[in-house]
Backbone as CSV, one residue per row, in Angstrom:
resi,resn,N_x,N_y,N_z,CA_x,CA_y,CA_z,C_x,C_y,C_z
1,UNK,-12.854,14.427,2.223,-11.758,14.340,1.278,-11.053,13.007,1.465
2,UNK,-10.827,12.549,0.297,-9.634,11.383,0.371,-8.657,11.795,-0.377
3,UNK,-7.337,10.969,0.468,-6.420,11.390,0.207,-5.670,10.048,-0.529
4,UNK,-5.433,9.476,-1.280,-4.233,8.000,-1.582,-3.012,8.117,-2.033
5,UNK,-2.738,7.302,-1.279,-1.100,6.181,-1.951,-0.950,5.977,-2.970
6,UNK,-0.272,6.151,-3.613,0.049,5.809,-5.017,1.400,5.107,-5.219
7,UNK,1.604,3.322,-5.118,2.792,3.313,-5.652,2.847,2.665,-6.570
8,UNK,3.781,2.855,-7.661,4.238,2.403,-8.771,5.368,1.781,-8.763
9,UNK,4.944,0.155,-9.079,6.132,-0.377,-8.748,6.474,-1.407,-9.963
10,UNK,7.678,-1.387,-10.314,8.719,-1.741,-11.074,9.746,-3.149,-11.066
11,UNK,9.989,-3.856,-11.570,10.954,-4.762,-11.321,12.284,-4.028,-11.984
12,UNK,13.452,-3.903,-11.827,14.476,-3.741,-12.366,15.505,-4.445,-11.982
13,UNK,16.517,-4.863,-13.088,17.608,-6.085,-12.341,17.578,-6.598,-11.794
14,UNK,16.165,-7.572,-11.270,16.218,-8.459,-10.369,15.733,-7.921,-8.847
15,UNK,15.526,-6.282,-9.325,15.307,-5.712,-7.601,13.925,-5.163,-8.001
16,UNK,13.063,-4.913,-6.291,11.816,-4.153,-6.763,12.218,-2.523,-6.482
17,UNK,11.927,-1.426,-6.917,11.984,-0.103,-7.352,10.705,0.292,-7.735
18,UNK,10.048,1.051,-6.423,8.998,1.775,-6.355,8.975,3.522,-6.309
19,UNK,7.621,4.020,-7.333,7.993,5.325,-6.913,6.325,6.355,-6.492
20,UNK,6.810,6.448,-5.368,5.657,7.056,-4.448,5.077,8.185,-4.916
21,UNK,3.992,8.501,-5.355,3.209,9.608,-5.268,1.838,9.767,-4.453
22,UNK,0.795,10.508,-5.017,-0.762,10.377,-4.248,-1.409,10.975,-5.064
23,UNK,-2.633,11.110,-4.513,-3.670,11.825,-5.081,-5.008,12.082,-4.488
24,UNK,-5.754,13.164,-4.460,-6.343,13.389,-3.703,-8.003,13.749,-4.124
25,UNK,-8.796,13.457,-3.529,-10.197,13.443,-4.265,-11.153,14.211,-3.227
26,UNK,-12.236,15.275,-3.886,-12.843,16.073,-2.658,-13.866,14.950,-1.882
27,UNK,-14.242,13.793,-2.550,-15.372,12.188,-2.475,-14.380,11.957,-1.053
28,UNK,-15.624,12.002,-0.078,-14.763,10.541,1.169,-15.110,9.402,1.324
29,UNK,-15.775,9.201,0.301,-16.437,7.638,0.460,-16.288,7.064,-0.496
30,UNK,-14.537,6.799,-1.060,-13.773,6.309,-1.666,-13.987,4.259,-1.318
31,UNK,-14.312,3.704,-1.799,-14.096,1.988,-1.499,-13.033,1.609,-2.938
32,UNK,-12.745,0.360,-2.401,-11.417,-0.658,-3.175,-11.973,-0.516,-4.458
33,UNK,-13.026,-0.277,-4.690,-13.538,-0.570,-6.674,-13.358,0.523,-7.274
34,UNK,-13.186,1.738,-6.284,-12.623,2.394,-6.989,-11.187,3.335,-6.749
35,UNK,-10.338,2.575,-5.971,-9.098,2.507,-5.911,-8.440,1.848,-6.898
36,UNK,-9.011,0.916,-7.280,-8.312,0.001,-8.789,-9.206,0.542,-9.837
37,UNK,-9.880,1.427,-9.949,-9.921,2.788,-10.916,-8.579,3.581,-11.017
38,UNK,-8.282,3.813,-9.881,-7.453,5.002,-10.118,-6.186,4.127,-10.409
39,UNK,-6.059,3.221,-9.403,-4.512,2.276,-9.772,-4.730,2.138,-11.580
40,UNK,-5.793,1.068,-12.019,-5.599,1.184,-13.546,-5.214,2.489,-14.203
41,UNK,-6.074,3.545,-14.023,-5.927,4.544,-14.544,-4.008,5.038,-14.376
42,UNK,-3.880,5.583,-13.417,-2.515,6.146,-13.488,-1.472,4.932,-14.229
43,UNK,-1.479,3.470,-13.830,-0.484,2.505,-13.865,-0.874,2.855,-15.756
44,UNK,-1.933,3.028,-16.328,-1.708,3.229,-17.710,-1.193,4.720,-18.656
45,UNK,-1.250,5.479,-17.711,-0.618,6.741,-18.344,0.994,6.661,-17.790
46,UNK,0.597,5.920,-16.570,2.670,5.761,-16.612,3.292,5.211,-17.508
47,UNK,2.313,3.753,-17.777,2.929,2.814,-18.944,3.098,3.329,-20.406
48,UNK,2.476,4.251,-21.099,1.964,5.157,-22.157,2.771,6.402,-21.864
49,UNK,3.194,7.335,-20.689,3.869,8.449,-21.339,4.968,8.142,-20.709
50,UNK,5.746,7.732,-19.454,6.926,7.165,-19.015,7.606,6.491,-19.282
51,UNK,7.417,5.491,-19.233,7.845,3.912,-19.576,8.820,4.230,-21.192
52,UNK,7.883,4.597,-22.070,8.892,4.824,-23.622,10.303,5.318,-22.755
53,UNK,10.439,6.196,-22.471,11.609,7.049,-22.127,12.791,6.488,-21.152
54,UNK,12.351,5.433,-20.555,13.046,4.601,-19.729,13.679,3.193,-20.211
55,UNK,15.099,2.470,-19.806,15.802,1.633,-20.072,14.911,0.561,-20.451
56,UNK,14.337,-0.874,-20.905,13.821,-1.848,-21.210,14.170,-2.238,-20.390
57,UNK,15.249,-2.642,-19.293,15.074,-3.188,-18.169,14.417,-3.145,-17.325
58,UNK,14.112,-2.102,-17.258,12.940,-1.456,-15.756,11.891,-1.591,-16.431
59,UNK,10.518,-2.219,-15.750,9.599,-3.136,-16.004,8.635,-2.465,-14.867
60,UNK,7.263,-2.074,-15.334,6.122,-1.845,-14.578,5.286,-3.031,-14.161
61,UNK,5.078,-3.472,-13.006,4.666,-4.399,-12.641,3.126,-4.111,-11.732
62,UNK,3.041,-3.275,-11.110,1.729,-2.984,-10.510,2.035,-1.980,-9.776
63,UNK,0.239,-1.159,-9.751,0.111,0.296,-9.174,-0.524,0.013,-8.133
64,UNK,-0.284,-0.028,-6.956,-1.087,-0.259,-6.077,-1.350,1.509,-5.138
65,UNK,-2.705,1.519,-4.753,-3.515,2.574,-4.303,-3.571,2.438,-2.873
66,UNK,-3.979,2.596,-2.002,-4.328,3.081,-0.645,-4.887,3.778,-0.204
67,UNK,-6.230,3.869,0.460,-6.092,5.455,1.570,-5.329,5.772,2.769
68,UNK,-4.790,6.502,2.391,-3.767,6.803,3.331,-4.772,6.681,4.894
69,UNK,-5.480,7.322,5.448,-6.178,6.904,6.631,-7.227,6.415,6.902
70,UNK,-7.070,5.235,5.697,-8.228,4.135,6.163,-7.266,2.920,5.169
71,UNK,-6.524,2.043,5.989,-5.589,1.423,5.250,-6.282,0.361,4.720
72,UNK,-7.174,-0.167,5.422,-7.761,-1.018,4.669,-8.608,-1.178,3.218
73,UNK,-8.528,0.539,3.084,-9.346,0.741,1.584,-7.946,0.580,0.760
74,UNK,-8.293,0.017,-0.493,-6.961,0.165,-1.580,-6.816,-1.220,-2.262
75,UNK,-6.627,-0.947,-3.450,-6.554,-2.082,-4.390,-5.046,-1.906,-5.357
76,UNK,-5.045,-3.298,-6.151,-3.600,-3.416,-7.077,-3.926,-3.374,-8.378
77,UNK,-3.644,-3.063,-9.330,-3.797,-3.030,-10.802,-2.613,-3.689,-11.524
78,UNK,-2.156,-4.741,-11.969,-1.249,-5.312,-12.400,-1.031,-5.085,-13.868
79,UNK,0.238,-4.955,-14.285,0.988,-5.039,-15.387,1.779,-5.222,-15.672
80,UNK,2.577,-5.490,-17.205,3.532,-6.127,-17.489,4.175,-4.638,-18.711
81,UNK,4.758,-3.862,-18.337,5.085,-2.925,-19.383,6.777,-2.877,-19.433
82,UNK,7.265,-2.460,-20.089,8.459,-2.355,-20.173,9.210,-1.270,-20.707
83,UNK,10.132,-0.823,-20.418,10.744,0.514,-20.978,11.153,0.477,-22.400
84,UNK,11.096,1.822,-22.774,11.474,1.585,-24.455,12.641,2.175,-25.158
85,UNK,13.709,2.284,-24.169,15.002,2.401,-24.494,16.108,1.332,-24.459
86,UNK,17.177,0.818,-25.093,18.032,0.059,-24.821,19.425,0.907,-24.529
87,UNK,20.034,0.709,-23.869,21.742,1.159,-24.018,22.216,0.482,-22.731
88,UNK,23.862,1.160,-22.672,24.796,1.084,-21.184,24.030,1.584,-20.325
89,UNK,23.476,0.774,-19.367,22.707,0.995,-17.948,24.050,2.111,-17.128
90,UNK,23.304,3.098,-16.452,24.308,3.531,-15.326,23.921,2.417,-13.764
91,UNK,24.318,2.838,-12.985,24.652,1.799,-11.665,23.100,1.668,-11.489
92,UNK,22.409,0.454,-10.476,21.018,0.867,-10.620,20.780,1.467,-9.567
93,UNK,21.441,2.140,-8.847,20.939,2.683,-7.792,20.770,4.342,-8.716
94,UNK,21.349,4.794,-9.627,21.447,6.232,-10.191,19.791,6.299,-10.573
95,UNK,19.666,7.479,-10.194,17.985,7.934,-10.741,18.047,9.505,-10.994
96,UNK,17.507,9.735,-12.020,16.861,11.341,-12.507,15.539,11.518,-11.351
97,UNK,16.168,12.756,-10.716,15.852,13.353,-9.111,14.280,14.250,-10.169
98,UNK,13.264,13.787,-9.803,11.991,14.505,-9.633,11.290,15.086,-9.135
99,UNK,10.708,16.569,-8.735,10.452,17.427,-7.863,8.888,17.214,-8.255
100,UNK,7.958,17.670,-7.280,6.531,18.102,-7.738,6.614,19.276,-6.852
101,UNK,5.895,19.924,-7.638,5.327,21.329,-7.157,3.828,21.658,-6.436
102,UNK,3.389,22.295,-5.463,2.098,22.976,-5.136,1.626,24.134,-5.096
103,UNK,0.624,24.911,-4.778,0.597,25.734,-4.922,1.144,26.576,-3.183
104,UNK,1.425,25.561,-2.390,1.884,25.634,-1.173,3.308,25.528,-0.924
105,UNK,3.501,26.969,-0.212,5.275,26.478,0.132,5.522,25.948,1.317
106,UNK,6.993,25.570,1.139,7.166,24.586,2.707,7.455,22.946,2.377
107,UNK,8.450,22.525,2.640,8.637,20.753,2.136,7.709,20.392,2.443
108,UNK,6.597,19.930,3.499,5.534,19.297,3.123,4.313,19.109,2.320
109,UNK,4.673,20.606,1.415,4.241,20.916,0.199,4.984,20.376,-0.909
110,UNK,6.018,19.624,-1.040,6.598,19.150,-2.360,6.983,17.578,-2.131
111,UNK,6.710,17.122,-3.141,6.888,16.087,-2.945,7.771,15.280,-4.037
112,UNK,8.650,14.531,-3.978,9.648,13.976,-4.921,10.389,12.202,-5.033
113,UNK,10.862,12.079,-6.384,10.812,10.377,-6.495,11.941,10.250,-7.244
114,UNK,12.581,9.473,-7.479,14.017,9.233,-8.309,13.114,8.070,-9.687
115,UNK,13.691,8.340,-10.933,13.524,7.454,-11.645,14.754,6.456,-12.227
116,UNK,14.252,5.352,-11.916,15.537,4.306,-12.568,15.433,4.172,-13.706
117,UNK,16.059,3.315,-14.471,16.445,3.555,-15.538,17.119,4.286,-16.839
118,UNK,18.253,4.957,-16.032,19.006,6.074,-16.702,19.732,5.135,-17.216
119,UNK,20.508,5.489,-18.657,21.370,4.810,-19.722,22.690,5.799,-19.755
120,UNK,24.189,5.478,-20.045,24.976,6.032,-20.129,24.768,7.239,-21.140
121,UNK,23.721,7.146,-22.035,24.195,8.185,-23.255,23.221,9.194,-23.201
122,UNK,22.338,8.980,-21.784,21.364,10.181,-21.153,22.391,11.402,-20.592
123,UNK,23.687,10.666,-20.021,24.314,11.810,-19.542,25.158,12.271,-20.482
124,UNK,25.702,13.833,-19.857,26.352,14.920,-20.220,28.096,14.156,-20.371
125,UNK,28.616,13.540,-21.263,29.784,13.450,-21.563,30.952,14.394,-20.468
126,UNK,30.858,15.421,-20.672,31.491,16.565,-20.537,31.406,17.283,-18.527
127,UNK,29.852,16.777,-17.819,30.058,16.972,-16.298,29.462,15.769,-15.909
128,UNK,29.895,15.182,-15.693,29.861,13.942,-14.730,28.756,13.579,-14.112
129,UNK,27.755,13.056,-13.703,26.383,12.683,-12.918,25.692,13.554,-13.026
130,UNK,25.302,14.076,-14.890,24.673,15.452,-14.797,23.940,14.933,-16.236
131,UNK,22.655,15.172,-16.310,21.683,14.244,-17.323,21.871,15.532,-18.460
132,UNK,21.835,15.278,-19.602,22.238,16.538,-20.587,21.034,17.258,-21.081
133,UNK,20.796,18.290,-21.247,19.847,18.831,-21.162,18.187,18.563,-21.915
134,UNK,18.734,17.861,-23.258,17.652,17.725,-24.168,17.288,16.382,-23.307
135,UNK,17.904,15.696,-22.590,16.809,14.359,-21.757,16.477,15.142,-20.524
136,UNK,16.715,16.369,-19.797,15.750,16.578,-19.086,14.622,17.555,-19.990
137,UNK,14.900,17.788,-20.834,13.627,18.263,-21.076,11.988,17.381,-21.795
138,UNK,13.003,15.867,-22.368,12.472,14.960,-22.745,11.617,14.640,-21.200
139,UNK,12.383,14.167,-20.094,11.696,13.270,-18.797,10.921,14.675,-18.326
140,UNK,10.698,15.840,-18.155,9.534,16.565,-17.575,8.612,16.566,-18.858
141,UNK,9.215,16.430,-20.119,7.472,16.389,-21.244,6.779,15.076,-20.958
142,UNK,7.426,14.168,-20.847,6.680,12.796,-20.534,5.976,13.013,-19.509
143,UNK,6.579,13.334,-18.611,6.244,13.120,-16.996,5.074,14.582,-16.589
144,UNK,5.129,15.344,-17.529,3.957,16.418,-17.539,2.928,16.083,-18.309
145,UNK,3.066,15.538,-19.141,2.008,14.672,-20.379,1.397,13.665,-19.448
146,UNK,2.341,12.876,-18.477,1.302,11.892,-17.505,0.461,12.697,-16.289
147,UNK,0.827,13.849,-16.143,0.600,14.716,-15.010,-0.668,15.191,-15.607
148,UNK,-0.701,15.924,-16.865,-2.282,16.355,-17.555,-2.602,15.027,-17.839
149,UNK,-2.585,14.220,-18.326,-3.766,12.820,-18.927,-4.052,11.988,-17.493
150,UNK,-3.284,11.951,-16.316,-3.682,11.497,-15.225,-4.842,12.189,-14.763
151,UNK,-4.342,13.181,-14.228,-5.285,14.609,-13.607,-6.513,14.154,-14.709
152,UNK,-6.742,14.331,-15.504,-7.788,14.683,-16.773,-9.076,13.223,-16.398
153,UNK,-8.257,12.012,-16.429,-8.733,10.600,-16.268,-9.281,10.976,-14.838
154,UNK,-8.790,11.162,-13.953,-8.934,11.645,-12.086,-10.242,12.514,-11.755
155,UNK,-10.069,14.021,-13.066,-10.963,14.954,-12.357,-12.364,14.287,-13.327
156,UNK,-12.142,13.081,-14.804,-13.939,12.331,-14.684,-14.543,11.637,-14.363
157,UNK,-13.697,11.444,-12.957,-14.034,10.280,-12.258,-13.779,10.595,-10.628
158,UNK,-15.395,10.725,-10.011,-15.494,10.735,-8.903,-14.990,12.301,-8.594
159,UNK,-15.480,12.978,-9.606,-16.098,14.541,-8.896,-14.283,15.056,-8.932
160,UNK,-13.545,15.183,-9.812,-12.157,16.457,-9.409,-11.375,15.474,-8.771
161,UNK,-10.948,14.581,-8.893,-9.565,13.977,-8.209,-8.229,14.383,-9.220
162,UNK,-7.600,14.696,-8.440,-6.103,14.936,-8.752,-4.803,14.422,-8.201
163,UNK,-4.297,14.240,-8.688,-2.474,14.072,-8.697,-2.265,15.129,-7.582
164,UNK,-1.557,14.707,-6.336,-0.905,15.300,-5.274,0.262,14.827,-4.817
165,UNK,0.648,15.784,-3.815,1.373,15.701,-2.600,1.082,15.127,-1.696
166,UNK,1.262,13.936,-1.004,0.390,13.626,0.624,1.282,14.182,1.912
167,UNK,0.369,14.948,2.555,1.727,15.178,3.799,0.991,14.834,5.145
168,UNK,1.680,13.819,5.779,1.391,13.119,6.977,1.825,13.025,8.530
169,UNK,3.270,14.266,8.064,3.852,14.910,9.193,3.632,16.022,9.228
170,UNK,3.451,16.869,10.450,3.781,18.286,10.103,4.455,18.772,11.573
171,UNK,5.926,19.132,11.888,6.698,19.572,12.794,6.421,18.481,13.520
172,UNK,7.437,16.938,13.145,7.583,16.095,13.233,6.271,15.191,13.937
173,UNK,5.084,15.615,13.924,3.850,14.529,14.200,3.429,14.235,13.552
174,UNK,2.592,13.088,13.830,1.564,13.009,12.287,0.793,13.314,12.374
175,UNK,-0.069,13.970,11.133,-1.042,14.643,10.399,-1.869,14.030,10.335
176,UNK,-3.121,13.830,11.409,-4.443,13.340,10.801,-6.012,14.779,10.942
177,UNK,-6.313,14.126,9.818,-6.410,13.584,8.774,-5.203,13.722,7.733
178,UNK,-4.079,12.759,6.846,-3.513,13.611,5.496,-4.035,14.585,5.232
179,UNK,-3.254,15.791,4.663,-3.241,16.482,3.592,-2.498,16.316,2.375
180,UNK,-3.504,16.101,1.315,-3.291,15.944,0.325,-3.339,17.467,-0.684
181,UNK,-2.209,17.714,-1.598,-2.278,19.140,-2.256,-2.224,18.944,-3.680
182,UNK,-3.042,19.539,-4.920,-2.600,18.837,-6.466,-1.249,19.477,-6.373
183,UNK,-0.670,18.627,-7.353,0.407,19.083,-7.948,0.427,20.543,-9.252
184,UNK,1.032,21.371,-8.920,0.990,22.668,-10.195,1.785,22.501,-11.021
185,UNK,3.468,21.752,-11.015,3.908,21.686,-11.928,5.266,20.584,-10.931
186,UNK,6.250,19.953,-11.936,7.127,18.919,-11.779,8.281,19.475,-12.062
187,UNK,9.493,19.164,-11.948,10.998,19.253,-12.900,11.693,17.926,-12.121
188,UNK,12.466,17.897,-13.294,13.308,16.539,-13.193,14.845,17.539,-13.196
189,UNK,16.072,17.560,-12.575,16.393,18.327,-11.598,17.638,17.624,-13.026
190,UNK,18.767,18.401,-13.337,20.056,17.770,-14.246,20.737,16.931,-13.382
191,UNK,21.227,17.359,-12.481,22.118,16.501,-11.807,21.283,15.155,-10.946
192,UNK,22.395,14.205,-11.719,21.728,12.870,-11.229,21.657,12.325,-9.335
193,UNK,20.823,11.701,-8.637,20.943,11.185,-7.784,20.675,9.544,-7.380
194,UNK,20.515,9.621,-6.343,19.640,8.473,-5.876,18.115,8.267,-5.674
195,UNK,17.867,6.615,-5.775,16.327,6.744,-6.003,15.716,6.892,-4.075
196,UNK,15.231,7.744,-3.895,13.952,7.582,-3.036,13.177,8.522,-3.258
197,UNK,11.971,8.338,-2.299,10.503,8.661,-2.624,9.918,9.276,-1.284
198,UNK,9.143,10.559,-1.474,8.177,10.723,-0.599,7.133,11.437,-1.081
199,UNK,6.292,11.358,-0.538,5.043,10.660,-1.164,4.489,12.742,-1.057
């Protein structure tokens, strides 16, 4: 099994803003040619179902891949995409809090990422750092639309690869080999937070 890195990374305001996921393939004899398979692949369903829904400031710049325990495998896929909303930026540190789901319970079964690019008129007027409902239901259709057309691109290429969880600790050691788990389902959470990522 291989397990990869997935980051997606962004320019926004002048800062870089990455957001960590993985993915996991039953193939262990994964090489770099086809790590920048999968980098192209995902970096274009992000750019195609994400990206619309996000500020024009925040800018996709490259997907870079990894195997998580063979670091030297992994390639970059570069791009230039851009978000397809304009308005009042909120602070850039504010991000719509993203959950993934497994079919495994236990935090090292879930895995989650903040998205930048929230606009003042995403939120709820009325409660304060709280995204209003018809844009979270907008950011999990996007972000489930990239979740099936990823997965879909993944499982015809190289035998069933999927969109995961990577978990590399377990009761604070690390996990070798990764475990990597697909993802069953996502939510993008109302109340706004901060951006970080684990993978």
């Amino acid at each position: 099994m291989s397990v990869l890195a997935v980051t997606i990374r962004h320019t926004f305001l002048g800062r870089t803003v990455d957001n960590c996921i993985g993915a996991v393939f039953p193939d262990d004899n994964l090489d770099s040619a086809d790590c920048l398979t999968v980098a192209t692949d995902i970096g274009g369903r992000w750019g195609g179902n994400v990206m619309p829904v996000l500020h024009n400031e925040l800018r996709l710049v490259a997907v870079d891949v990894t195997e998580v325990d063979d670091t030297s495998t992994g390639a970059t896929a570069t791009f230039s995409t851009a978000g397809g909303i304009s308005g009042a930026l909120l602070p850039s540190f504010a991000a719509a809090k993203v959950q993934f789901h497994t079919s495994k319970r236990g935090r090292a079964y879930r895995g989650r990422t903040g998205l930048a690019g929230i606009t003042e008129d995403m939120t709820d007027s009325l409660t304060p750092n709280t995204l209003k409902g018809t844009v979270v239901d907008t950011l999990e259709g996007q972000l489930g639309a990239f979740m099936s057309d990823a997965n879909s691109d993944l499982a015809g290429y190289l035998s069933g690869g999927k969109l995961a969880v990577v978990s590399t600790i377990l009761h604070g050691a690390p996990r070798v080999p990764a475990i990597g788990t697909p993802w069953t389902s996502l939510d993008v959470a109302s109340q706004l937070g901060t951006r970080r990522s684990r993978l």
